[in-house]
Structure formats: structure tokens, C-alpha cells
C-alpha positions as CSV (number, residue, x, y, z in Angstrom):
1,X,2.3,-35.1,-22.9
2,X,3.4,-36.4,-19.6
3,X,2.8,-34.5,-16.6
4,X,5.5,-34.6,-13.9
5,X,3.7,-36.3,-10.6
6,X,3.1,-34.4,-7.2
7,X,4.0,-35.8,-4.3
8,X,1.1,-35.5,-1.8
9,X,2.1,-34.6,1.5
10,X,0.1,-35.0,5.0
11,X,-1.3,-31.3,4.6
12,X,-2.3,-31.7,0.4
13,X,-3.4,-35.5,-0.3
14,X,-6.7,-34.7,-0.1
15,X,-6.8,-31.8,-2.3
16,X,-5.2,-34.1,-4.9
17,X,-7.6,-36.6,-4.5
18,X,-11.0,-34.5,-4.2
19,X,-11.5,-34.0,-7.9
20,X,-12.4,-37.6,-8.2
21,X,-15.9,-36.3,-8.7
22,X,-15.0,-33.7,-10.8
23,X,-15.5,-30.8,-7.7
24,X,-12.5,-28.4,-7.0
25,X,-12.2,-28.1,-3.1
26,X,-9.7,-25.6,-1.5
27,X,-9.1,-24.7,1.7
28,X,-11.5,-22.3,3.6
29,X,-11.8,-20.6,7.0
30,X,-15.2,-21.3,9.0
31,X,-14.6,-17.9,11.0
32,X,-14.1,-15.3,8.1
33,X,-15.4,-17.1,5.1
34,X,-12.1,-16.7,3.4
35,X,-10.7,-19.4,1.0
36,X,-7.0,-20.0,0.3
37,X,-4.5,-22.0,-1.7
38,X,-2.4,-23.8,-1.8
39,X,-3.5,-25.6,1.9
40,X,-2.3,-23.7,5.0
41,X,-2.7,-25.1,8.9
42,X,-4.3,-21.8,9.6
43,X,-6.5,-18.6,8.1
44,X,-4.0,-16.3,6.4
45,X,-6.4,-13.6,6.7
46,X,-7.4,-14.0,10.6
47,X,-4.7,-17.2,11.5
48,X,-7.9,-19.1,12.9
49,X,-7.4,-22.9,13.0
50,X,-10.9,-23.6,11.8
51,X,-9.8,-24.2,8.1
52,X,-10.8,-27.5,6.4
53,X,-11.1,-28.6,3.0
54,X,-14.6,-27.1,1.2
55,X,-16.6,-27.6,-2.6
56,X,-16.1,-24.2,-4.5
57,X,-17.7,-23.9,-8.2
58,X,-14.6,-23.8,-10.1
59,X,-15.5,-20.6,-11.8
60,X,-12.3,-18.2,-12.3
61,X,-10.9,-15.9,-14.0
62,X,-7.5,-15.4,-15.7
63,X,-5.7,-12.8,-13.8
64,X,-1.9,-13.6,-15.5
65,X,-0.5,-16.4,-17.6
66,X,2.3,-17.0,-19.9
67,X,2.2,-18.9,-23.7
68,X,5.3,-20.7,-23.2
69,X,7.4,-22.0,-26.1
70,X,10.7,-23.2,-24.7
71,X,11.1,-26.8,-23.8
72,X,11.3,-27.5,-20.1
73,X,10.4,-30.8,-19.9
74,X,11.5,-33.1,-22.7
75,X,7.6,-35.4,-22.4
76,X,5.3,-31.3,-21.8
77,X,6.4,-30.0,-25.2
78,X,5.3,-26.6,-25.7
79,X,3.3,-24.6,-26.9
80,X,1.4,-24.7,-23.8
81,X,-0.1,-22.2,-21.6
82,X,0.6,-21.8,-18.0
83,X,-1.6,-19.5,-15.7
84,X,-3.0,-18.0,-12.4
85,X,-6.7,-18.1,-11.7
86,X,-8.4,-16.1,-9.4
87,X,-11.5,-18.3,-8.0
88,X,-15.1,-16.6,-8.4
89,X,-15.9,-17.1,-4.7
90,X,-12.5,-15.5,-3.3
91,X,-10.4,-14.0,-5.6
92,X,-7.2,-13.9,-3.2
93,X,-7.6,-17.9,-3.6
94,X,-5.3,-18.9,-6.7
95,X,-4.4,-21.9,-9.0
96,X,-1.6,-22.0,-11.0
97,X,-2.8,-23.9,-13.7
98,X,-3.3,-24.6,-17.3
99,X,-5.7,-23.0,-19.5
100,X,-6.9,-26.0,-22.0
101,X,-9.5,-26.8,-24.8
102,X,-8.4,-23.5,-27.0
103,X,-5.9,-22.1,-29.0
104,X,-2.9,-20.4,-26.4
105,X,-3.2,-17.4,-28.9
106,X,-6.8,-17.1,-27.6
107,X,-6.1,-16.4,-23.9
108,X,-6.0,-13.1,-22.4
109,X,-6.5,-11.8,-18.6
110,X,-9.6,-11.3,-17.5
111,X,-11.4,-14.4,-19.3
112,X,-13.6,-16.5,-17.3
113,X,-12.4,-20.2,-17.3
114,X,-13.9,-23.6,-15.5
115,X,-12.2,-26.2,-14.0
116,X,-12.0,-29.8,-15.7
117,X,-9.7,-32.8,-14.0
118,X,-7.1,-35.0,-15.6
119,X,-6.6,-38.1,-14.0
120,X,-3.1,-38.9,-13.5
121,X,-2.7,-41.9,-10.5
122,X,-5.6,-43.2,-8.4
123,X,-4.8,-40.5,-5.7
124,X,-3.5,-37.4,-7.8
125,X,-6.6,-35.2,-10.2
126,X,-4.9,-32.5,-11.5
127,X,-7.1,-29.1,-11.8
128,X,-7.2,-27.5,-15.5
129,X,-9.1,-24.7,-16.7
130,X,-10.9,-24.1,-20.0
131,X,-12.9,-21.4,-21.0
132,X,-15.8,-20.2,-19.6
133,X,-19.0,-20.0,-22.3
134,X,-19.7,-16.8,-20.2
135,X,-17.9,-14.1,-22.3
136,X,-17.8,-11.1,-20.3
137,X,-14.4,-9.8,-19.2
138,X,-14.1,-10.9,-15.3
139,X,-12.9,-8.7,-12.2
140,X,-9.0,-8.2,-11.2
141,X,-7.8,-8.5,-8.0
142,X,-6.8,-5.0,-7.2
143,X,-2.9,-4.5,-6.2
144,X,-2.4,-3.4,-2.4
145,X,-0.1,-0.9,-0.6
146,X,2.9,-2.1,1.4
147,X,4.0,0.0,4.6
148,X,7.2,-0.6,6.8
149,X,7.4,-0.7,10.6
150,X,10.0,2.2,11.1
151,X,13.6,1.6,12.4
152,X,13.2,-0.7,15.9
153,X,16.2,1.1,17.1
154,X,18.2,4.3,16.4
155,X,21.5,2.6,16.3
156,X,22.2,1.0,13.0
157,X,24.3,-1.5,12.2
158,X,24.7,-0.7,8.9
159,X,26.8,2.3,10.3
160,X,29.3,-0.3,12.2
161,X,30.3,-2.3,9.0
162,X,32.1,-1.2,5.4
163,X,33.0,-3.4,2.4
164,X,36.3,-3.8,2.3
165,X,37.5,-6.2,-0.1
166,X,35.7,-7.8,-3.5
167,X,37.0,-10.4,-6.0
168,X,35.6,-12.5,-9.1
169,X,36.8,-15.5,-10.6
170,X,36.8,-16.0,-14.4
171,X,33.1,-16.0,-15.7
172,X,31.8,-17.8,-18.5
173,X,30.0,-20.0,-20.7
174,X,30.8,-23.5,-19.9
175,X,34.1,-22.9,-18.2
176,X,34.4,-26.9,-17.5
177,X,36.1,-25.7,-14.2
178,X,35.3,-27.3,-10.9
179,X,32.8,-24.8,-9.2
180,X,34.8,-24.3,-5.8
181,X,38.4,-23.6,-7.9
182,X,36.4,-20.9,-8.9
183,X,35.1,-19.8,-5.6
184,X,38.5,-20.3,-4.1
185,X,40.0,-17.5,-7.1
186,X,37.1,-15.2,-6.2
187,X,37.7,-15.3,-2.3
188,X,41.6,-14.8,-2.6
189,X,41.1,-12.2,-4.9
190,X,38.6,-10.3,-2.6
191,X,40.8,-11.0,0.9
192,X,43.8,-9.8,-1.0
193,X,41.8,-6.7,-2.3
194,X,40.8,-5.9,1.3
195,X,44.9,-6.1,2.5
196,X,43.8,-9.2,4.3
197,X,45.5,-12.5,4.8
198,X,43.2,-15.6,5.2
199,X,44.1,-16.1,8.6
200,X,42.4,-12.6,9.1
201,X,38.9,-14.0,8.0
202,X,36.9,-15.1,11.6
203,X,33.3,-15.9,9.4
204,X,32.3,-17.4,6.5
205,X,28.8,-16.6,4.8
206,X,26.8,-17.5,1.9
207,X,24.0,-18.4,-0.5
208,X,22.3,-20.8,-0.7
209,X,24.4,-24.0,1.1
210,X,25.3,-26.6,-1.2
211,X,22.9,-27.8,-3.8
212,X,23.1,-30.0,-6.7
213,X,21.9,-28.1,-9.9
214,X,24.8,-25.8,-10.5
215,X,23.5,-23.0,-8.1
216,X,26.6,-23.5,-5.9
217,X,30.3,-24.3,-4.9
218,X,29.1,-27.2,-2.2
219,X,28.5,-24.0,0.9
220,X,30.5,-23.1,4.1
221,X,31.6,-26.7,4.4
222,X,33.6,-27.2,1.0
223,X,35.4,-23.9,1.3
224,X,36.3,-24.2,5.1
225,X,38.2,-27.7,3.6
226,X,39.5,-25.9,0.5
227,X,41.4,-23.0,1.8
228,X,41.8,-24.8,5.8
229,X,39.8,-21.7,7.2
230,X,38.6,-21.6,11.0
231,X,36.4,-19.5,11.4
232,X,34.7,-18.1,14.3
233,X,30.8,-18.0,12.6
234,X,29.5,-19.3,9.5
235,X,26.1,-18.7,7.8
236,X,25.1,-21.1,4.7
237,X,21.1,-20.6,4.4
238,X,19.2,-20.8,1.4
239,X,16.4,-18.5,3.3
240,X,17.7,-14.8,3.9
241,X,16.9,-11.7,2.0
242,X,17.6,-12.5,-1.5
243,X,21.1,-13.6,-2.7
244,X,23.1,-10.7,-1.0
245,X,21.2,-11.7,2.1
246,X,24.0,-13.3,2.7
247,X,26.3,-10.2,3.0
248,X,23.4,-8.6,5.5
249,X,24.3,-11.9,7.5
250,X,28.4,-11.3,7.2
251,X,27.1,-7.2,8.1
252,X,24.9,-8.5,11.6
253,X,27.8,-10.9,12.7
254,X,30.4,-8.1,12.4
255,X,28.3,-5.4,13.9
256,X,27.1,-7.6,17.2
257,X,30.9,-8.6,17.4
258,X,31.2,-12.0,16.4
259,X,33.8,-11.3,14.0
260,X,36.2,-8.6,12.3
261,X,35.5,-9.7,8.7
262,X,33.6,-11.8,7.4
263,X,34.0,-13.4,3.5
264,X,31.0,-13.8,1.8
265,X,30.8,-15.5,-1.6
266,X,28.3,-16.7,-4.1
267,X,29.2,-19.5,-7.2
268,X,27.3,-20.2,-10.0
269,X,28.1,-23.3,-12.7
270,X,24.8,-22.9,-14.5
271,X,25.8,-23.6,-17.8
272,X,28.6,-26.2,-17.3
273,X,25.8,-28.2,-15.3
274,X,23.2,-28.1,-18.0
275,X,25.9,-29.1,-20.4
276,X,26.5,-31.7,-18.3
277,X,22.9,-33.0,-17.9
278,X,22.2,-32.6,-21.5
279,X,25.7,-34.9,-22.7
280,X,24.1,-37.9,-20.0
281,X,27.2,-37.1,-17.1
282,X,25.1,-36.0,-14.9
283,X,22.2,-38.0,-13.7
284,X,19.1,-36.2,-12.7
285,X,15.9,-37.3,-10.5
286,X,13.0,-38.6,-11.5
287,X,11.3,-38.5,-8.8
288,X,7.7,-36.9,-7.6
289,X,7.8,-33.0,-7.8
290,X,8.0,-31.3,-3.7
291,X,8.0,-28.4,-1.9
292,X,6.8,-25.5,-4.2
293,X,7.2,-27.4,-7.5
294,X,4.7,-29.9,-5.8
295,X,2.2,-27.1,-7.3
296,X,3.9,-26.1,-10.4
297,X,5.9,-29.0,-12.2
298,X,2.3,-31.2,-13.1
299,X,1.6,-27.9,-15.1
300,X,5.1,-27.3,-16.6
301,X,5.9,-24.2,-14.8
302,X,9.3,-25.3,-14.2
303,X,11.1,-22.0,-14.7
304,X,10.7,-18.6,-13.1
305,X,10.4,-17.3,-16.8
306,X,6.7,-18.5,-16.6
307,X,5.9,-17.5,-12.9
308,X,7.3,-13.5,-13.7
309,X,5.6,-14.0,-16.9
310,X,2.1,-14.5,-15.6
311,X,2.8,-11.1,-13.5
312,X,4.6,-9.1,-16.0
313,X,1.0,-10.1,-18.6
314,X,-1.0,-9.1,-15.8
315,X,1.0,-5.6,-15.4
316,X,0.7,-5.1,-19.2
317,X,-3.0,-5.8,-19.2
318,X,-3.7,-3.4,-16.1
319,X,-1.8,-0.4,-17.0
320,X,-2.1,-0.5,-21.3
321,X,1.7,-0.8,-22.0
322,X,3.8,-3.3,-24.1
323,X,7.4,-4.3,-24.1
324,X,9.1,-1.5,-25.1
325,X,10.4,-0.8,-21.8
326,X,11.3,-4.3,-21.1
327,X,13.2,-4.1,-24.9
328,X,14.8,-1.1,-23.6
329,X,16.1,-2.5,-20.8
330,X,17.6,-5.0,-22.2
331,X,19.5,-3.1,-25.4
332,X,20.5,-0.8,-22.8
333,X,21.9,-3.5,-20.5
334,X,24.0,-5.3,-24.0
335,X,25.6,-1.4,-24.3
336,X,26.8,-1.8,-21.1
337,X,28.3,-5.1,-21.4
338,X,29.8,-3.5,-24.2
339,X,32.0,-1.4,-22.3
340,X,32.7,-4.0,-19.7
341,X,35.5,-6.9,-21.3
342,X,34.8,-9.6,-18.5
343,X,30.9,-10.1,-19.7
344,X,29.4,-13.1,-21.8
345,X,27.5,-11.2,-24.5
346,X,29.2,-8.3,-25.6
347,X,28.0,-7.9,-29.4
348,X,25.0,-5.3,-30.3
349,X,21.7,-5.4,-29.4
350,X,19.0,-3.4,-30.9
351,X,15.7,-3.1,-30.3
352,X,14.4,-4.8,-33.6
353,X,16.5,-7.7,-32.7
354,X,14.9,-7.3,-29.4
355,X,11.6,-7.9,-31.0
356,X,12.7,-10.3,-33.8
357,X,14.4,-12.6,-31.1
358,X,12.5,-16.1,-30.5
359,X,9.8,-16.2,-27.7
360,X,10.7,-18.1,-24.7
361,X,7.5,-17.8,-22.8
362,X,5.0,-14.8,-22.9
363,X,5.6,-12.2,-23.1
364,X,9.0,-12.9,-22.6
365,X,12.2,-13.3,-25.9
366,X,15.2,-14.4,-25.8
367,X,16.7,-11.0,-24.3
368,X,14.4,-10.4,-21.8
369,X,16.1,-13.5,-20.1
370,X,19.5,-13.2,-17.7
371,X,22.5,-15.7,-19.1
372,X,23.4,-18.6,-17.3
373,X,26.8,-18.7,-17.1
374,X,29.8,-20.1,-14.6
375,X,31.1,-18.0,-12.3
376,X,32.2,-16.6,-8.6
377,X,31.9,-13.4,-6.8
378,X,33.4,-12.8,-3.2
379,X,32.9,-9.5,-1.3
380,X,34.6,-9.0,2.8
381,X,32.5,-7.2,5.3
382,X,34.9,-5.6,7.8
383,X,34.5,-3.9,10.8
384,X,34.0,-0.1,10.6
385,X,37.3,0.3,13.1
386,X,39.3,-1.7,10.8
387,X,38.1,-0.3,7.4
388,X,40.5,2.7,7.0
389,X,43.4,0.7,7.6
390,X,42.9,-1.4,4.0
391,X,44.6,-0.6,0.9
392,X,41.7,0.3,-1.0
393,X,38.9,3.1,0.0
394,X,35.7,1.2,2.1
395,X,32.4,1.2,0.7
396,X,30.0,2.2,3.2
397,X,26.6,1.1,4.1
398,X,23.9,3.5,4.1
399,X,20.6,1.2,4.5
400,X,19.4,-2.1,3.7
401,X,16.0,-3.3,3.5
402,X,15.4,-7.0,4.4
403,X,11.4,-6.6,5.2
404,X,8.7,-9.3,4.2
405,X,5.5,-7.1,3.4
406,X,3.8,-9.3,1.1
407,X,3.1,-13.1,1.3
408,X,6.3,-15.2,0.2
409,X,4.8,-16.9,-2.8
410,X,4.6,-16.5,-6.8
411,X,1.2,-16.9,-7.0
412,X,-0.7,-15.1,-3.7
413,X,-0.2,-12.0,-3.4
414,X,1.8,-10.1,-5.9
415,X,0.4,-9.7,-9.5
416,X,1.3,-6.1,-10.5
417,X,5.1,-6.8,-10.2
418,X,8.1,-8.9,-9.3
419,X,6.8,-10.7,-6.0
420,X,8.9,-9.1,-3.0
421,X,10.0,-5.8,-4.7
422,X,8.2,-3.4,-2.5
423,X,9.0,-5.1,1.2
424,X,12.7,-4.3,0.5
425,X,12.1,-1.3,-1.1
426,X,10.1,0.4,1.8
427,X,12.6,-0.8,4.7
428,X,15.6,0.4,2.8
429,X,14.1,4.1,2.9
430,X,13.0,3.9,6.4
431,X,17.0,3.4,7.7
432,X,18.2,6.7,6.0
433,X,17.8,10.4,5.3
434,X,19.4,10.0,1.6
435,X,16.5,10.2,-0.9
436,X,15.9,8.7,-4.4
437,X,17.6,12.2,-5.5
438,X,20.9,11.2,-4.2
439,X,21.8,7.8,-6.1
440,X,24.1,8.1,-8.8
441,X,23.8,4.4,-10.0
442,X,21.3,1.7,-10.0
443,X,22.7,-1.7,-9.5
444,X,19.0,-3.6,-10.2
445,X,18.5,-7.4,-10.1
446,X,17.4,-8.2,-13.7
447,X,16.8,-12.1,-14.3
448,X,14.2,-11.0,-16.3
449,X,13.8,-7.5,-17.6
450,X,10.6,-7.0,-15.8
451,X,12.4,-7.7,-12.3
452,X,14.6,-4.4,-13.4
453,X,11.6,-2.8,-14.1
454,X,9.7,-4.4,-11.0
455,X,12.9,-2.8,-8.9
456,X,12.7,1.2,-10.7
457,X,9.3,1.1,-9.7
458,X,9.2,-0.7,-6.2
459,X,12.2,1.6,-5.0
460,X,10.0,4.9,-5.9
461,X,11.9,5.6,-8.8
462,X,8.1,6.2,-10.5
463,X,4.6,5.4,-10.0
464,X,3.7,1.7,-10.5
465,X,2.4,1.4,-13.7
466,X,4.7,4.6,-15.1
467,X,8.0,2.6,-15.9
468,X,7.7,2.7,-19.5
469,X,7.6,6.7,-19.6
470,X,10.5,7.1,-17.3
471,X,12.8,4.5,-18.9
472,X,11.6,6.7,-22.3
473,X,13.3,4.2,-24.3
474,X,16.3,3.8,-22.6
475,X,17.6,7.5,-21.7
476,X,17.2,7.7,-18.7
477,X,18.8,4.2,-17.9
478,X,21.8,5.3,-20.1
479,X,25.4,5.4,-18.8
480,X,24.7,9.1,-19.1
481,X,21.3,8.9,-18.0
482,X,19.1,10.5,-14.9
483,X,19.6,6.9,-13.3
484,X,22.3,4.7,-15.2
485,X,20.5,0.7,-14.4
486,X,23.6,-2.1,-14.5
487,X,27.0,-0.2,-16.3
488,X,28.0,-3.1,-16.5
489,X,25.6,-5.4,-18.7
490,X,23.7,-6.8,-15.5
491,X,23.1,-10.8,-15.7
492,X,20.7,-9.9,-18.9
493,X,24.3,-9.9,-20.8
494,X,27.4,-9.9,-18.7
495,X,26.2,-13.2,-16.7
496,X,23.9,-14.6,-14.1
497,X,26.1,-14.0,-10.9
498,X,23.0,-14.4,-9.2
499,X,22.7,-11.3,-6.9
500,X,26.6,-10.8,-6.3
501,X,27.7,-9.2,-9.7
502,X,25.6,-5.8,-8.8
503,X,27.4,-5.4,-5.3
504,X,30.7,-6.1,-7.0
505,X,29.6,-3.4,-9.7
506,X,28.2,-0.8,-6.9
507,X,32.0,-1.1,-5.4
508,X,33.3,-0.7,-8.3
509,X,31.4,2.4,-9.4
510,X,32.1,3.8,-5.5
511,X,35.4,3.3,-5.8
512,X,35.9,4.9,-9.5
513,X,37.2,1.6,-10.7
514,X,34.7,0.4,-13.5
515,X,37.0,1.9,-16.2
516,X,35.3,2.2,-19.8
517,X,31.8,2.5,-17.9
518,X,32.2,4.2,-15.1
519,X,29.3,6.6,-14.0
520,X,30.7,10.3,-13.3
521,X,31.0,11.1,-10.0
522,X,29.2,8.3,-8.2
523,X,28.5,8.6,-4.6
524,X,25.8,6.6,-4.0
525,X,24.4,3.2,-5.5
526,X,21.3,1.1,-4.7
527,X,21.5,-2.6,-5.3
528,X,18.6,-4.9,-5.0
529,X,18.5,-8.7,-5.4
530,X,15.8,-11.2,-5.7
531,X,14.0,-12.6,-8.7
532,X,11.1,-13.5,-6.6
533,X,10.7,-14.7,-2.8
534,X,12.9,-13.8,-0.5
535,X,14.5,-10.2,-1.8
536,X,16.7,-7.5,-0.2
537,X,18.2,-4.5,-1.0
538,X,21.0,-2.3,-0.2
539,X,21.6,1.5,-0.3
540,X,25.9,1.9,-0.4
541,X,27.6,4.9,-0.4
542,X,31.2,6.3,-1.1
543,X,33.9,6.7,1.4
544,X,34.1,10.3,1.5
């Protein structure tokens, strides 16, 4: 095994270095005892500046982890377990870590492990964990309650904006297609859905700004060159509320008056860019993990497959369920990709295969993971005044919920569910009178079945903990279900559009276009997005 290095910065060189004499040191407050990680320039509990580096036991206990089994890393081969430790002295203070020196069969939450170092450079001692002697179950951290400031104003700008206009590009398993030709189809076909010509468009908005790893078209820049745009504001960040924070930003630009409409669009190439890695064309760096891998790559957590598996483990051991909700979500999610002729897997699913598929990383198969895939989605956000004057009936925006009510990391905060799944979830109530009784359709981010499940449960749908006897094995997610989740096969089998695919969906529902899956009489859809830190969510409504 070769670990991947960390790159020390100014604020966590010397938490790399102090295990040279085999002591764990974290970060602790001097005003309200509390400890922290990873390091912070101030107390998260009381923001005091009187934090600095302190010697803790190294006594924790397991409070999630994941037995992964898919190869990430081709010098970390798997099996290998990747965890979160609570520390004995603060058990808000976490690691995520490896669990060595027994079999990955033998870990469970709640077992009391002890830190041990491997030396990997002069500077960098990297914390494991083995098991503790002491056999006794330890203590869980016990989930917290999430409230929502109420609406700063009375005037809301969802009311000033509609969706007017959505297009997709051809989507697919490695398409080979240059990833902005594909963006460029999806934003014609949404501008000439909306009645619009391009000349019409005065902003520009997307997620996340160009990147390098097949999570985008090159941003604002490379489709203002491809299609000669000028546009009046443009918004490319990486940082918003989830994927479709993107559309919020098109929404706040059109409602201050910046702009008429604004096209918003989101381009994945996923699976031509692995294909492309893996065949040698595409070079990748080698370099010292950063930013939040800096605490993740030297234990092979490399994919969020691990991070959601450590909570979805946790949320198993707390509440005394297994996967069959997870496996329901997911057979139920291949029937609707079924119906729906643009999506990558279309052929049965049933819930022995579910259970017969290969594990990827615990407790997570094959089918409990979204499809990377190559694709674009584009969707226009158009001034109220000018939405009735389109071809095509306006979708209307009821609420969204953008709010940050937990801390923004995998590890901190969150253990009981999909990190950032209750924040949105509380705003989006607060801006509306409509209740969970009046959606019709559930358009629910599902990279991984328990973010679906993470979503039903963070929007109110049920008590946390209760998922697995509302979903009752699927019927009440059916197309003719109490709540039909994804029609159209969500990203668990029609294809990782990454956020975009459930807005396009929720129009289509609204409008009474998704033929061979369309939901009777829908009026009103909720669509969230967000597999982790930052999410958002959206409450859209029909045109009546």
C-alpha cells in the first residue's frame, strides 16, 4: 500500500508532524474546553481565538465507517476500511481514518479504537486507529435539531421569476463528444423551448466553473465564445446551494432586475473522462492531496461512496434497519428508467439482484450508486412579466431553500443522514403555505440511494429514522405511489446529470410532458440537489 501524501498547509503542519512521538494533538479552545478537527483559526463552538494545538489520549470510538472494496487508488488496493472516530475527550472532535490491525469484517459502530502513527515523510505521521482491548460498546454522538430563521422579508423573489424554457443534449455512456458541443445542443434546445432567440439571453449561470475531471463544459467563459453571447451578468461558482444553486443564482439576477432571462446549464463527461484516463490520453496529477482531500486521500477516501457510507452505517446502527429501503429505492428508480427511452440503464432490476450485486463500499452495491454518464441539461429563468408570452406553459416557483444549518463538512456534524439535507429542507418550508400534502412528485437527488432517503426524511416526508416503513418496499415511491421519487430513473439509472436532470424532470411532470411516466395530475414537485456540502432545494409548481 501507498498512501497518497498531504500537503501541509500553514494552519495543519503541525498536526502532521506531532505524532512523531506517537501523541495525537488536535486543536482545542482554552475558553470552553472544546476540541475540534480538522484545525480551525477559531472555536467553532464559542469563535474564541484562544485555540492551539493540545495532547488528547487517542481513545475513540467508531461512530460510522465503510468496508470498501472498489479500487480507488491503483497502489491502496482494497479491502480496506475507512472511518470516522469520535475522540473520548470531545466527541464533536472527529478523524476520518482507518481502522487497522483486524479483520474489516470485524468492525462495527460503537467499538472503541486507539490511535497508532505511520510514518510516511519526515514531516507527515498519519493517525490510524486499531481496536481498543476495552470491549464495551462506546457512546454515540446524539443527532441535533436544525431550525430556520423565517422569511427576512415578505416579498419573495421566487414569486418574480418562472422557468421558461429546458433542453438536454444526448446522454450517454462514453459519448466521445466534446463536452461543450454538448452544452451548446442542451442550451439551444432550452432557448428554443422557451420561444427565445439567443440574442434574448442577458445572463449566463452555472455549476461549478470549469474543472478538469469531466465535471464540466470549461464554465461561463467557453460558452460565451461558443455561441458569441453578451451577456449582461454571469455567475460560474463552484460554492452555491447545491448543483441547481446555480438556477437560484439565474432566479436572484432576474428578480433584482439584472436581466430578463437568464440560461443556466450544467455538463457532465464523466465517463468519457475516465475512459480517457484509464486508455493513458489523459494525464492526471500526481501531486500532494489539498483542500478537503488533504484529510481524506492518505486514508483512501477518495470517493463520496465512502464519506455517505460511514453516515448511512451509522443510521443503520442507530435506528435497527438494513438496506431494504435503500434496495427499494433503487429497483424502483430502474422501473422508472424503464418507462423513460433517453436513460442509460433501462433493463430490470429486482431486488435479489439488488442484493446479489457486488459491494462497492459498505454498505453500499453496485445499485445503490448513481451512473456516470456524459451529458448536458440547460433550463431559462425568465422574468414573471415575460413568462406568459412563451410558447410553452411556465413553471412557477413556489419556494427554495438555500440555508446552511449544519457545519459544511462530511465528517463534523452530520452522521444520521446525508450532510446538508435538513438546512434546505427547513428554509424551503418557511417561504410557503403549500404543505408536504400538496406535492404530487418527488424529484430527490439520489447519488447514492441513501441521499434519496436522506432527502424523504429531511423534507418531513417521515420521522428520521422511519424511511424504511414509509418507502414499504417501494409503494409508496411508485409511479402510482403516495409520493412517486424520480419517474424518470433519477441518476441511480437514467444518468448522473448531476443536479439538473430532476429540475428538467419536475418541468416536465408540470407541464404533462413526461409521456410513458407521467405522474397523474401533477401540480406540484419538490426537487432537491446536493450529495453532500453545499445543498438546495426547490418547491415548483404548475402554471395554473
Amino acid at each position: 500500500m501507498t498512501r497518497p501524501l498531504p500537503q501541509p498547509t500553514l494552519a495543519s503542519a503541525e498536526f502532521w508532524r506531532s505524532g512523531a512521538d506517537g501523541v495525537l494533538r488536535i486543536p482545542h479552545c482554552a475558553d470552553c474546553d472544546r476540541h475540534f478537527h480538522p484545525p480551525l483559526p477559531a472555536c467553532p463552538s464559542c469563535r474564541s481565538r484562544a485555540v492551539a494545538l493540545a495532547p488528547v489520549s487517542g481513545e475513540a470510538v467508531v461512530v460510522g465507517f465503510s468496508v470498501n472494496h472498489q479500487t480507488w487508488l491503483p497502489k491502496f488496493p482494497p479491502p480496506y476500511v475507512v472511518a470516522v472516530v469520535a475522540l473520548a475527550e470531545d466527541d464533536r472532535a472527529r478523524l476520518t481514518t482507518n481502522i487497522v490491525g483486524c479483520d474489516p469484517d470485524e468492525v462495527r459502530v460503537g467499538m472503541r479504537v486507539r490511535v497508532l502513527f505511520e510514518q510516511l515523510e519526515e514531516d507527515v505521521y498519519i493517525p490510524l486507529f486499531e481496536p481498543d482491548p476495552e470491549t464495551t460498546e462506546g457512546p454515540l454522538p446524539e443527532p441535533r435539531e436544525v431550525r430556520a430563521r423565517p422569511m427576512a422579508s415578505p416579498r419573495k423573489y421566487e414569486d418574480r421569476v418562472a422557468l421558461t424554457g429546458v433542453g438536454q443534449s444526448r446522454v450517454g455512456r462514453r459519448l466521445m463528444v466534446d463536452p461543450l458541443s454538448l452544452t451548446v445542443d442542451a442550451c439551444l434546445a432550452a432557448v428554443a423551448d422557451a420561444g427565445l432567440d439567443l440574442d434574448d439571453v442577458d445572463g449566463l449561470s452555472t455549476y461549478p466553473g470549469p474543472r478538469p475531471d469531466g465535471m464540466s463544459e470549461g464554465g461561463v467563459t467557453a460558452l460565451t465564445e461558443a455561441l458569441q453571447l453578451s451577456p449582461t451578468w454571469v455567475n460560474g461558482a463552484g460554492e452555491v446551494p447545491g448543483q441547481i444553486g446555480s438556477i437560484t443564482a439565474g432566479m436572484l439576477a432576474v428578480a433584482a432586475g439584472l436581466c430578463r432571462h437568464v440560461l443556466c446549464f450544467r455538463t457532465v463527461w464523466e465517463s468519457s473522462h475516465a475512459a480517457m484516463v484509464r486508455s493513458g490520453r489523459w494525464e492526471t496529477s500526481g501531486a500532494r492531496a489539498t483542500g478537503m482531500f488533504e484529510f481524506r486521500a492518505p486514508f483512501g477516501a477518495m470517493s463520496a461512496a465512502q464519506w455517505i457510507g460511514c453516515n448511512a452505517s451509522h443510521y443503520m446502527h442507530r435506528y435497527g434497519v438494513g438496506r431494504e429501503a435503500l434496495g427499494a429505492i433503487a429497483v424502483t428508480a430502474r422501473a422508472g428508467a424503464a418507462r423513460n427511452p433517453e436513460a442509460v440503464h433501462r433493463d430490470p432490476l429486482t431486488l435479489d439482484d439488488y442484493f446479489d450485486a457486488r459491494m462497492i463500499t459498505t454498505p453500499f452495491g453496485l445499485y445503490d450508486c448513481d451512473v456516470p454518464c456524459d451529458g448536458a441539461v440547460a433550463v431559462v429563468v425568465s422574468a414573471i412579466e415575460t413568462a406568459y408570452d412563451r410558447p410553452r406553459p411556465p413553471v412557477l416557483v413556489e419556494s427554495v431553500g438555500t440555508a446552511v444549518l449544519e457545519r459544511l463538512s462530511w465528517d463534523q456534524d452530520t452522521l444520521t443522514r446525508t450532510p446538508q439535507s435538513l438546512g434546505p429542507s427547513a428554509h424551503l418550508w418557511t417561504r410557503t403555505g403549500l404543505t408536504l400534502a400538496d406535492v404530487d412528485v418527488a424529484l430527490l437527488y439520489d447519488g447514492f440511494t441513501f441521499n434519496a432517503l436522506s432527502w424523504i426524511e429531511g423534507l418531513g416526508f417521515c420521522r428520521p429514522g422511519e424511511a424504511t416503513d414509509f418507502i414499504a418496499g417501494g409503494k409508496t415511491i411508485a409511479l402510482d405511489g403516495d409520493l412517486p421519487l424520480n419517474p424518470h430513473g433519477g441518476q441511480l439509472s437514467a444518468g448522473r446529470l448531476h443536479g439538473y436532470g430532476f429540475v428538467r424532470e419536475a418541468m416536465l411532470q408540470l407541464r404533462g410532458d413526461a409521456h410513458g411516466r407521467q405522474v397523474d395530475d401533477a401540480r406540484v414537485a419538490v426537487v432537491t440537489a446536493g450529495g453532500g456540502v453545499p445543498s438546495g432545494a426547490m418547491l415548483l409548481r404548475k402554471a395554473e
